[in-house]
Structure formats: structure tokens, C-alpha cells
TORSERO-462323 format. One record per residue: residue number from 1; x, y, z of N, C-alpha, C in turn; residue in three letters. Coordinates in Angstrom, 1 decimal. Example, Ala and Ser with C-alpha at 12.3 -4.5 7.8 and 13.67 -1.06 7.14 Angstrom:
2
  num     n_u     n_v     n_w    ca_u    ca_v    ca_w     c_u     c_v     c_w  residuo
    1    13.2    -5.7     7.8    12.3    -4.5     7.8    13.2    -3.3     7.8      ALA
    2    12.8    -2.2     7.1    13.7    -1.1     7.1    12.9     0.0     7.9      SER
This chain:
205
  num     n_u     n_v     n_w    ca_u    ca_v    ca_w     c_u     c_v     c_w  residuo
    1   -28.6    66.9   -34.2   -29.5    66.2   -33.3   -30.0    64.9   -33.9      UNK
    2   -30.5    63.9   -33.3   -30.7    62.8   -33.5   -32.4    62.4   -33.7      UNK
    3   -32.6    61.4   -35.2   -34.2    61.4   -35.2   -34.9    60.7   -34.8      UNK
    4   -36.5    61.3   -34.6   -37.4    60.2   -33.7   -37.4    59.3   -35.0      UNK
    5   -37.6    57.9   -34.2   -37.7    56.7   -35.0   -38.6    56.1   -34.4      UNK
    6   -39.5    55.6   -35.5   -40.6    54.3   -34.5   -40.4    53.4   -35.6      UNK
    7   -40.1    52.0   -34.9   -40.2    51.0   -35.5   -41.3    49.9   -35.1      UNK
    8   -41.4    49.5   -36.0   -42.8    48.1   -35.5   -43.8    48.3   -34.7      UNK
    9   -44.2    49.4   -34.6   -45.2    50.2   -33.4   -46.3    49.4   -33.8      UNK
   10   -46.6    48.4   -32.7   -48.0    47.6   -32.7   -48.9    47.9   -31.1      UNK
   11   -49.7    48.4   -31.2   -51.0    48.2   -30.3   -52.0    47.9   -29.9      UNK
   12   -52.1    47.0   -28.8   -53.7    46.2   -29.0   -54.2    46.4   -27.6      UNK
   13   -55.9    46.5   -27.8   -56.4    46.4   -26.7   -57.3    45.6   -26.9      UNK
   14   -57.0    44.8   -26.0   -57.7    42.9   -26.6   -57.8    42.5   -27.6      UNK
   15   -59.0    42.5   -28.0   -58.7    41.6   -29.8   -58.2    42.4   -31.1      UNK
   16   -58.5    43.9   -30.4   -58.9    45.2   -31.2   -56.9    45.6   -31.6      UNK
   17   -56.7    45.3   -33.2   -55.5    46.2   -33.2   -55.3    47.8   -33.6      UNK
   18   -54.9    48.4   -32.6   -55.4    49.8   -33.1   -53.5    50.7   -33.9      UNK
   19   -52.9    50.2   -33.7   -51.9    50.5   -34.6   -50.9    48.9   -34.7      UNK
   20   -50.9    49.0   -36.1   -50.3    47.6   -36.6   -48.8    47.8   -37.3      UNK
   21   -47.5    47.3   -36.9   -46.2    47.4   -37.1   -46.4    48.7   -37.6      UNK
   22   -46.2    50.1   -36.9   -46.0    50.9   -37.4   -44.3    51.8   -37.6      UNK
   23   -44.2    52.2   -38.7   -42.5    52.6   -38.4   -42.7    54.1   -39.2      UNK
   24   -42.0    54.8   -38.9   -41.4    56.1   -39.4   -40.1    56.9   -38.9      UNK
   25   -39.4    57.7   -39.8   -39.0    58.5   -39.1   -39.0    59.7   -38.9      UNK
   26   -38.7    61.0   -38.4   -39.1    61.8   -38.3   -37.8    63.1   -37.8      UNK
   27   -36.8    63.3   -38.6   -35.5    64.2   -39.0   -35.8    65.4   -37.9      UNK
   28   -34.4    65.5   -37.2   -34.3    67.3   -36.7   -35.1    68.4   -37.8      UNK
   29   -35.7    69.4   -38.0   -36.1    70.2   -39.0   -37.5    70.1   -39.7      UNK
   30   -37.9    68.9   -39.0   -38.9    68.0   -40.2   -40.7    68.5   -39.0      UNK
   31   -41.3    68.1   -39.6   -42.6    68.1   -39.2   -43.6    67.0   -39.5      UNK
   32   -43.5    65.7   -38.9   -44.4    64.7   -38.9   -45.9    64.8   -38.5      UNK
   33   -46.6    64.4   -39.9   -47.8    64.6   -39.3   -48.6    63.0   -39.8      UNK
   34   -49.2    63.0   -38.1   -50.1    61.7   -38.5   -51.4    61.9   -39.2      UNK
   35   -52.3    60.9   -39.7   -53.1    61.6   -40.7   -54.4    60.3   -40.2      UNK
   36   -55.6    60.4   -40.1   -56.8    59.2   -39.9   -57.7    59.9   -39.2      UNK
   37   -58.8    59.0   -39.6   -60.6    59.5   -38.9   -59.9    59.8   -37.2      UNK
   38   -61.0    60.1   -36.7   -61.3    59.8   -35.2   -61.6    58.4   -35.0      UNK
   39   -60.9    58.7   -33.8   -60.8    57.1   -33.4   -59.9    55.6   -34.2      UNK
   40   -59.3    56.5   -35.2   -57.8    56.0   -35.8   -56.9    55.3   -34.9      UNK
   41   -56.6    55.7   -33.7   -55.3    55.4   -33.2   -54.1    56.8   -33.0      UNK
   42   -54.5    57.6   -33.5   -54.2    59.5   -34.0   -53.1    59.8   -32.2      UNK
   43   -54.3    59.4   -31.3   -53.6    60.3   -29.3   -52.8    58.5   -29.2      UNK
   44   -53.1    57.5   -29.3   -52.6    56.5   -29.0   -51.7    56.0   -29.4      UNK
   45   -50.9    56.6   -30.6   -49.6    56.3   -31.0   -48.6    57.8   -30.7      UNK
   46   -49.3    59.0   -30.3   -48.7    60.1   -29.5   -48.2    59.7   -28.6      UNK
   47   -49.3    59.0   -27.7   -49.1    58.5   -26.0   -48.2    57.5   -26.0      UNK
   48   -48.1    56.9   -26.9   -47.0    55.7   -26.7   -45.4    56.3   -27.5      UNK
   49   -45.7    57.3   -28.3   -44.3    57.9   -28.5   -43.6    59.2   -27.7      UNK
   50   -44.5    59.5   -26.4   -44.0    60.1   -25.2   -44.0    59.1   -24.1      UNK
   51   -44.2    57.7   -24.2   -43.9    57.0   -23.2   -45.1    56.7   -22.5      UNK
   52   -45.9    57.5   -22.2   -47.2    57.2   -21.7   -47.8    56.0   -21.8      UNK
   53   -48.0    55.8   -23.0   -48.5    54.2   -23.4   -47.6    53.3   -23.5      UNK
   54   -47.9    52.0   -22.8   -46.7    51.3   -23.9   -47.1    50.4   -25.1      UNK
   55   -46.2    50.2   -25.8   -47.0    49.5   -27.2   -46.7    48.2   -26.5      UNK
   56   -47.2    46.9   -27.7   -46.9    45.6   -27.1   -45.8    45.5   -27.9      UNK
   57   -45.7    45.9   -29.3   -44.7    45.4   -30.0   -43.5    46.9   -30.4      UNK
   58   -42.8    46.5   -30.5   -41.6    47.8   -31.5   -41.3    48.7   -30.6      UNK
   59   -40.3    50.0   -30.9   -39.6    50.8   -29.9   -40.1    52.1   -30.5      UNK
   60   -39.7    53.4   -29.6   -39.9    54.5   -30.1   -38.4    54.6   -29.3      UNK
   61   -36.8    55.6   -30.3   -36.1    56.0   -30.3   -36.0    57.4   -30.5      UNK
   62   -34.9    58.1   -29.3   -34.4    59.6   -30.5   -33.0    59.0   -30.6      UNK
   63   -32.5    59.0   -31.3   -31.0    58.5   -32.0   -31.0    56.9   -31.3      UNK
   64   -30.3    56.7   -30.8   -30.0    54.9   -30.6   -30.9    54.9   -29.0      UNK
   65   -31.2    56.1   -28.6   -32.2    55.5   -27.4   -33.5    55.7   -27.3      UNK
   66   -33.9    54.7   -26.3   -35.3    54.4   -26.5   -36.0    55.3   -25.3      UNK
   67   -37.2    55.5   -25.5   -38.0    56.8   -24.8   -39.1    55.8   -23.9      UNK
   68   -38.8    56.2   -22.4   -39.9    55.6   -21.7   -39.9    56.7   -20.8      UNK
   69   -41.3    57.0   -20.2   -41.9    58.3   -19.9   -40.9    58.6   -18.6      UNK
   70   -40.2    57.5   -17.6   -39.7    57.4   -16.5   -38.5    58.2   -16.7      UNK
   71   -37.9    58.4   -17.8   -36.6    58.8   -18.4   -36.4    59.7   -18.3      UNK
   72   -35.3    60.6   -17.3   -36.0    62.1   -17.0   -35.3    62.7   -18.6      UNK
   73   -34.3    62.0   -19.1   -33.4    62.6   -20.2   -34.1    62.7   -21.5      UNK
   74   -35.7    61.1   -21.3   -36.5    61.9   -22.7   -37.0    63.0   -22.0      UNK
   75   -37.4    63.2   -21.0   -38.3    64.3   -20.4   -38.0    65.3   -20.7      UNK
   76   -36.4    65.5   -20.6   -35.9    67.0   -20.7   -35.7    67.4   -22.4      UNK
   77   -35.6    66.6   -23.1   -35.7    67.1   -24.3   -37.0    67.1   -25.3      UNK
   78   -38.3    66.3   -24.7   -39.5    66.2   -25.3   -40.3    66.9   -24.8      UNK
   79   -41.1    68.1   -25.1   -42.7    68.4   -24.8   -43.6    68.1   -25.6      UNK
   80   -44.8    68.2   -24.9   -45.9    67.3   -25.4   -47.0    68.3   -25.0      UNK
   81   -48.0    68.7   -25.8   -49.7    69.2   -25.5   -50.2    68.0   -26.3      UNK
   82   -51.0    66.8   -24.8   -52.0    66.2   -25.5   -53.0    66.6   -24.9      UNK
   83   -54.1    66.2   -25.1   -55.7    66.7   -25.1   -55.7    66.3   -23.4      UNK
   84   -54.8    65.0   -22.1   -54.9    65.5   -20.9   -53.7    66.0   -20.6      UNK
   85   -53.3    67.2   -21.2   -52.4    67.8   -20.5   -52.5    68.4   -18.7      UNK
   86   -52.0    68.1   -17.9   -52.4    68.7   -16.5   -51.7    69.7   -16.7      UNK
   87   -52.9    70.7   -15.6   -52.0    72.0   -15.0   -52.2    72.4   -14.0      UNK
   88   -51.5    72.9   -13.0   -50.7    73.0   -12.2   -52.4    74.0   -11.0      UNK
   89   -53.2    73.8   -10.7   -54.5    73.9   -10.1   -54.5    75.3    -9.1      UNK
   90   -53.7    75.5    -8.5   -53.3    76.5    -7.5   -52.0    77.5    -8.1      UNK
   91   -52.1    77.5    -9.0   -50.7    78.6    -9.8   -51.5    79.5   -10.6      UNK
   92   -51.5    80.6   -10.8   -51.9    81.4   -11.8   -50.8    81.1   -12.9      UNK
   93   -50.7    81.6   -14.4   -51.1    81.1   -15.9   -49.8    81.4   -15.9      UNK
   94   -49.0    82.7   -15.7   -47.8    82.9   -15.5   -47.0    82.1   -14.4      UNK
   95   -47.6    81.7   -13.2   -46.7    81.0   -12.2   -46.0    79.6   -12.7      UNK
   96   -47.7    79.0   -13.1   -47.5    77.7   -14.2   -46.1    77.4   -15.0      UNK
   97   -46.5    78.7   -15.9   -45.2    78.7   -16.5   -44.1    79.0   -16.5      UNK
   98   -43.7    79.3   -15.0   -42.8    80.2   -15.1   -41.7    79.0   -14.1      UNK
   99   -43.2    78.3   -13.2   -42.5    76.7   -12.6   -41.3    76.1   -14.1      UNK
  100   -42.7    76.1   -14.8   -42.2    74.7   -16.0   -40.5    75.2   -16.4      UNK
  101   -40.4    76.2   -16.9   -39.3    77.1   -17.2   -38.3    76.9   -16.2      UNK
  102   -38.2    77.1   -15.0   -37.3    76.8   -14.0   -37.2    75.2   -13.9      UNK
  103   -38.3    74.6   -13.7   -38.0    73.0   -13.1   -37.3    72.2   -14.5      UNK
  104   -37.3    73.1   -15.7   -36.4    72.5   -17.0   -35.7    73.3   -17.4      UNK
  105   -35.3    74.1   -16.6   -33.7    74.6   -16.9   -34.1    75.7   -18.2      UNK
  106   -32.8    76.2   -18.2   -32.9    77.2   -19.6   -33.0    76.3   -20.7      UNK
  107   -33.6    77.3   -22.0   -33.4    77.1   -23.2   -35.0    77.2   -23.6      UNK
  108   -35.7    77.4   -23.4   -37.2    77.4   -23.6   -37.1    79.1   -23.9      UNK
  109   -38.2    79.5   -24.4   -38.7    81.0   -24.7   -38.7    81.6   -23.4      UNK
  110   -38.5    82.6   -23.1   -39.3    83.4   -22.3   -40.5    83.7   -21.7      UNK
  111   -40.5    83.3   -20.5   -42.5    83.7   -20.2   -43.1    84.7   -20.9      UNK
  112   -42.6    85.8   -20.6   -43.3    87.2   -20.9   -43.5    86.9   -22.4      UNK
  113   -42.5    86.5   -23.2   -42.5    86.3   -24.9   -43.8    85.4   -25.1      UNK
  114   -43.7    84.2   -24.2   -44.6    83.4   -24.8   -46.0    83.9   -24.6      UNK
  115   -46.2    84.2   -23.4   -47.8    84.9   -22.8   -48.1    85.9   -23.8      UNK
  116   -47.3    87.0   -25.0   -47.6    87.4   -25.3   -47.6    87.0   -26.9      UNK
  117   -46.7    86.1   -27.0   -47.5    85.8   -28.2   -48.2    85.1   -28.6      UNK
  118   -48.8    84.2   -27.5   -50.0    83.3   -27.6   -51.1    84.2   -27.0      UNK
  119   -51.0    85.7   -27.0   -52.2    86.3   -26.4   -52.4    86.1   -25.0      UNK
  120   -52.4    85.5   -24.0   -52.6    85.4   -22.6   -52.1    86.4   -21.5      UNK
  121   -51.3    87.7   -22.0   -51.2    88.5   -21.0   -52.0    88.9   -20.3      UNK
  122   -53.4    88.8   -20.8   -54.5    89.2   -19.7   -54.8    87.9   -18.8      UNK
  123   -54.9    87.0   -19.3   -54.9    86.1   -18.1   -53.6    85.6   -17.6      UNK
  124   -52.7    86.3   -17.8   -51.5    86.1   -16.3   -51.9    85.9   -15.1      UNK
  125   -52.7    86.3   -14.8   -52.8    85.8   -13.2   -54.1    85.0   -12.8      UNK
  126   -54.6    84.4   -14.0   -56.3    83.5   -13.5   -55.1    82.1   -13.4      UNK
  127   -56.3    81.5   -12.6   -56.1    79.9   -12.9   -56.4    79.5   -13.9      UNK
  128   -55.7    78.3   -13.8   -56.8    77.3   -15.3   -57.8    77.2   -15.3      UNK
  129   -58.6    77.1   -14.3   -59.4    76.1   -14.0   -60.5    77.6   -15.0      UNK
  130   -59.8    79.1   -14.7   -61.1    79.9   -14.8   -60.8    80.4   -16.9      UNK
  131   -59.9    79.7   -17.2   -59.7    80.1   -18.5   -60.8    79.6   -20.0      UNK
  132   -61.1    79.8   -20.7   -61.9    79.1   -21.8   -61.2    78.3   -22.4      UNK
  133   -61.7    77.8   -23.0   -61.2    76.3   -23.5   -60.2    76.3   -24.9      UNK
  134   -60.2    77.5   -25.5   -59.2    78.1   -26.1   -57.9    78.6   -25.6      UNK
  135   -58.3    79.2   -24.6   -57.1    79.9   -23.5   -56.7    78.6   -23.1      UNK
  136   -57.1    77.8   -22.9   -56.5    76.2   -21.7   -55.6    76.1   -22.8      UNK
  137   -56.3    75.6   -24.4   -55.1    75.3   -25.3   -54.2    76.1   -25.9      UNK
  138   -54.3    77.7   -25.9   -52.8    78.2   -25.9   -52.4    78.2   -24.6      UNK
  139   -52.4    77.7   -23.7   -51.7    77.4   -22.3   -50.7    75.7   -22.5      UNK
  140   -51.8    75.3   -22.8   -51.1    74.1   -23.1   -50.2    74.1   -24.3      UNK
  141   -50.2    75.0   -25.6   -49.2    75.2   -26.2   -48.0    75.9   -25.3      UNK
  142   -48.0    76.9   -24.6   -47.4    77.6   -24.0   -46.4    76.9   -23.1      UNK
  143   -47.2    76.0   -22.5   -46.1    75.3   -21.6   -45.2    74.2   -22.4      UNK
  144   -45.3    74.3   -23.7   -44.1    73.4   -24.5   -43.3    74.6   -24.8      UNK
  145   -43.5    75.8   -24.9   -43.0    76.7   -25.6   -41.7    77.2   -24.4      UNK
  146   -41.5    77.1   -23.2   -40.8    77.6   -22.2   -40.0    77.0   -21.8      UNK
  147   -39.8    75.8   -22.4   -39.1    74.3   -21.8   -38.2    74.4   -23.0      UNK
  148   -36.8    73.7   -22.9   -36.0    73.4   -23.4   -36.6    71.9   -24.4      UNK
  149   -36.9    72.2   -25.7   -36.7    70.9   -26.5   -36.3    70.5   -27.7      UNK
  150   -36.0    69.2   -28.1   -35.6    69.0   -29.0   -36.5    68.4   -30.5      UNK
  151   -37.7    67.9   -29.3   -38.8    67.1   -30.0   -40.3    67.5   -29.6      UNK
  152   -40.9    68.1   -30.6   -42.4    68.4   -30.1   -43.4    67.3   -30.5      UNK
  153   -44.1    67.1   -29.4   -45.2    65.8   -29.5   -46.4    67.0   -29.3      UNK
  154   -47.6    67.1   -30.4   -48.8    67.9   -30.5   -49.8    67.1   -31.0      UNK
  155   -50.9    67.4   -30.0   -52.3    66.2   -30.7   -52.9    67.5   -31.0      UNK
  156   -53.3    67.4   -32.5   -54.6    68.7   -32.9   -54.1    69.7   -32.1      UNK
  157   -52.9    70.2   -32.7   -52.5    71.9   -32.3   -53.7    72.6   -32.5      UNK
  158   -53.9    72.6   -33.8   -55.1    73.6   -34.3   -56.8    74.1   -33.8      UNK
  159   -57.3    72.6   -33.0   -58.1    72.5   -32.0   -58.3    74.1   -30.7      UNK
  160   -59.6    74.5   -31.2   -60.2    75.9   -30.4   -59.0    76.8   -30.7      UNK
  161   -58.3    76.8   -31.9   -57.9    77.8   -31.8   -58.4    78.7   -33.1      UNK
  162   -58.2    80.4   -32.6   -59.5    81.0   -34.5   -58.7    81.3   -35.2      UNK
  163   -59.4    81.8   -36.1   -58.3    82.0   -37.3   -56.6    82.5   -37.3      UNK
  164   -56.7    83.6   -36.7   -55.5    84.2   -36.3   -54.5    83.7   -35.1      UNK
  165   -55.3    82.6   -34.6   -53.8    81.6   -33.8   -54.2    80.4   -34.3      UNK
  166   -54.8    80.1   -35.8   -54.3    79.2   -36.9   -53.3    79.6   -37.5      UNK
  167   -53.3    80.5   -37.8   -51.9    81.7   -38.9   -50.9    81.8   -38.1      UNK
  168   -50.9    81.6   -36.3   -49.8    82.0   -35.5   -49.2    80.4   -35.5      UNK
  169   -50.1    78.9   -35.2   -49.9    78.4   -35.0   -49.0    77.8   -36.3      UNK
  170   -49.6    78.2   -37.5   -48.3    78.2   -39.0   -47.2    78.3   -38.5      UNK
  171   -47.0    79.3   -38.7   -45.8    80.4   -38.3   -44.8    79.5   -37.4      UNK
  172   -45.5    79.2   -36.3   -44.5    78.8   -34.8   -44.0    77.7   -35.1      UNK
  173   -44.5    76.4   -36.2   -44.4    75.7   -36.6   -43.1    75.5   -37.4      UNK
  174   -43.3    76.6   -38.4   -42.2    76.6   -39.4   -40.8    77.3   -38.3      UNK
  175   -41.2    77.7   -37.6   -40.4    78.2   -36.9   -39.3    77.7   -35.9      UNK
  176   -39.9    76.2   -35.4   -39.5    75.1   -34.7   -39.0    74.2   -35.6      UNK
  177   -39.1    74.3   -36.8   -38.5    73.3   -38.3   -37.2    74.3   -38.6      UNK
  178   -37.7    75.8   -38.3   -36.3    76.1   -38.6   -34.9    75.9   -37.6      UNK
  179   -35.7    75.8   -36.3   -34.8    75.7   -35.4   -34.2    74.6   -34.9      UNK
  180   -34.7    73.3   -36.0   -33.9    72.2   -36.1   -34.7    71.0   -35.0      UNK
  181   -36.0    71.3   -34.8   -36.8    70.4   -33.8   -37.7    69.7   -34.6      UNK
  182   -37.3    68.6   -34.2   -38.2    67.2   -34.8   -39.9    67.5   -34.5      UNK
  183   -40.7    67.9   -35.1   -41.9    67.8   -34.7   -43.2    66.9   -35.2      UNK
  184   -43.9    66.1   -34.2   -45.0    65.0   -34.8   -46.3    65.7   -34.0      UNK
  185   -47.2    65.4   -34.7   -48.7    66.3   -34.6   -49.1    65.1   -35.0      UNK
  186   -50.5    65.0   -34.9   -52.2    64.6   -35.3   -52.9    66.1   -35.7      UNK
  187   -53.4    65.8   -37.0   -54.0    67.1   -37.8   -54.9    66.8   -38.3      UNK
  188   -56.3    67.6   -38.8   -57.2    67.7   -40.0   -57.3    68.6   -40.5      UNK
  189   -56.2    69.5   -39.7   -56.5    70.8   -40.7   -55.5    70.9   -42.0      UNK
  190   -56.3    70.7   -43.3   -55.5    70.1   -44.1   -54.5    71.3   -44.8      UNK
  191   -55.1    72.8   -44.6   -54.0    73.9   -44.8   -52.9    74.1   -43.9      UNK
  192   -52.7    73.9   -42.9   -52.0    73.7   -41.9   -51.1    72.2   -42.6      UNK
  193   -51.3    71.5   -42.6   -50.3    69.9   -43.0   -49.9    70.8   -44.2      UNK
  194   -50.6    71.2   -45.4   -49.9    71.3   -46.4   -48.6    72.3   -46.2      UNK
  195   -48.8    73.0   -45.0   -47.9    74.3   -45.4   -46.7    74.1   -44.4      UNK
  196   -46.9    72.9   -43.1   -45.8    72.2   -42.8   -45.2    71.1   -42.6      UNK
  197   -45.7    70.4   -43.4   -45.5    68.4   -43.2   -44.0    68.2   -44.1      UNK
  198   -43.7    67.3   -43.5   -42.4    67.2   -44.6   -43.2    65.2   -44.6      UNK
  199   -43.5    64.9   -43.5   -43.6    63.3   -43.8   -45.2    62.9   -43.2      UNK
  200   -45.7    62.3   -44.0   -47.1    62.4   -43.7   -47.5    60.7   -42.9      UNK
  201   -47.7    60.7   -42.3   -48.1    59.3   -41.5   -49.8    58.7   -41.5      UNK
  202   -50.1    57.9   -42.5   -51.1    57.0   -41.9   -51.8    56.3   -41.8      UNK
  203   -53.0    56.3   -40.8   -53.3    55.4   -39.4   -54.7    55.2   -39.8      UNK
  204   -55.3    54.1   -40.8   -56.4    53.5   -41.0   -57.5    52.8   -39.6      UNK
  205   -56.7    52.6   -38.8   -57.5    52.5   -37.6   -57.6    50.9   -37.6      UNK
């Protein structure tokens, strides 16, 4: 598989530069982590390497092509949990997922597997709207987890989740490095980076 690449990643919002020629790359197997305070530039160089944003200057690539959110071809190989992840308002927790899974074809985990190993078998049938703010974020992990990908985009995995879906969220990690998926995060959890970063990124703000 082919690696994310950002070259010259510049961003401005008026006078203000909030990421300046930025480049990296980021290998099948690997786990890129970006690194800065709050209010770094940390969701704003995520958003612009799933297409969401666009930069003014430089490209985000997976092999020789370039990723714009419109693309359904990045779409089908990229998932993303960022902090606005939408979800699906009238589906219960399993329907959610079980859409995402069909509307992206095979190759993703299994519902049932993933509901249970992110703990959510009990709320299989709530809405989002009725879940706690931990459950929303192993949901929002969950719906990367059912989809076919090649490349994970994660802002603050670690965020509301306790100790023991910090230890899961390790695990799944190394587990998506073994299975040959390019992954980039925004972290502070500095046991977590140490135990899966292969390239560390960053972002002074």
C-alpha cells in the first residue's frame, strides 16, 4: 500500500499562520503522531489531511494521489473520528453501524465484534443522542472500525476514554500497524505515543 504524504502543508486564517510548510510521511504499518498545546493547529492539519479543510499551500497524497474530501476513492479507503464526527440521529448504535458497514462494502470488522469489543453491547439499540460522552467516543471509534481502510485519521483517540479502553485503545492500535494501515492521531497521552508512534510530528502553533 501506498504512504500518506504531506508536503508543504501551509494554513492561514488571515494574518494568523496556523500550520507553516508542513511535510511528513507516514508508511503502511507506521503510526503518526502529531504532537502541540491546544490550539496548535493538532484537528486543523487532521481536517485538511481528510480533505475537509483545504490548505492554501501544499498537497496531502496516498501514493501519487491527492486526497480531496469529494473523492469517493479517498473516502473508501480513509476513516476518520474527529471531535465533529456526525451520527446518523434516527438509527440506533448498531443500525448506525451496520449502515456504515454496508454503504462501504466489506472489509471492515464485524458489527457484533466491534460492539463488543468497544463495550457497547448494551447500548445496541439507544440512539446517540441518548449515549454518554464516552460511549459517543467508542462509537465514533467504532464506526472507523467496520469500514474498509487503509488509512486511519484519529484526533485524541484517548479522549473520555478510562483506563481500560486506554489499554484497549493500545492494543487496537498496534493492531492496525500490524495490519499494514497507515495511521495519524493528535495525542497527549504520552504512554500511549510512546508505546505506538513510529514518527512523531510537530506543530508549535
Amino acid at each position: 500500500m501506498d504512504a500518506l504524504t504531506v508536503e508543504g502543508l501551509t494554513r492561514r486564517f488571515g494574518n494568523l499562520v496556523v500550520l507553516d510548510a508542513l511535510s511528513f510521511v507516514v508508511k503502511p504499518g507506521q503510526v503518526g503522531v502529531v504532537l502541540g498545546a491546544n490550539g496548535s493547529g493538532k484537528t486543523t492539519l487532521l481536517r485538511c489531511v481528510i480533505g475537509a479543510d483545504r490548505p492554501d499551500e501544499g498537497v496531502v497524497r496516498i501514493g501519487s494521489k491527492r486526497i480531496y474530501e469529494t473523492d469517493a476513492w479517498a473516502r473508501s479507503i480513509m476513516a476518520a473520528a474527529l471531535d465533529d464526527i456526525d451520527f446518523f440521529p434516527d438509527l440506533s448504535v448498531y443500525e448506525h453501524l451496520a449502515l456504515l458497514a454496508y454503504a462501504h462494502g466489506d472489509g471492515g470488522d464485524p458489527v457484533d465484534e466491534v460492539l463488543g469489543e468497544l463495550g457497547l453491547e448494551g447500548a445496541r439499540d439507544q440512539l446517540p443522542i441518548t449515549l454518554s460522552s464516552g460511549q459517543r467516543r467508542r462509537l465514533a471509534l467504532a464506526s472507523c472500525l467496520v469500514r474498509p481502510r487503509k488509512v486511519l485519521i484519529l484526533d485524541e483517540p484517548e479522549q473520555r476514554l478510562d483506563v481500560a479502553g486506554r489499554a484497549w485503545l493500545t492494543d487496537r492500535l498496534l493492531r492496525e500497524k500490524a495490519a499494514g494501515t497507515a495511521v495519524l492521531m493528535a495525542s497527549h497521552d504520552a504512554e500511549l505515543i510512546d508505546a505506538v508512534a513510529d514518527v512523531r510530528i510537530g506543530i508549535s502553533g
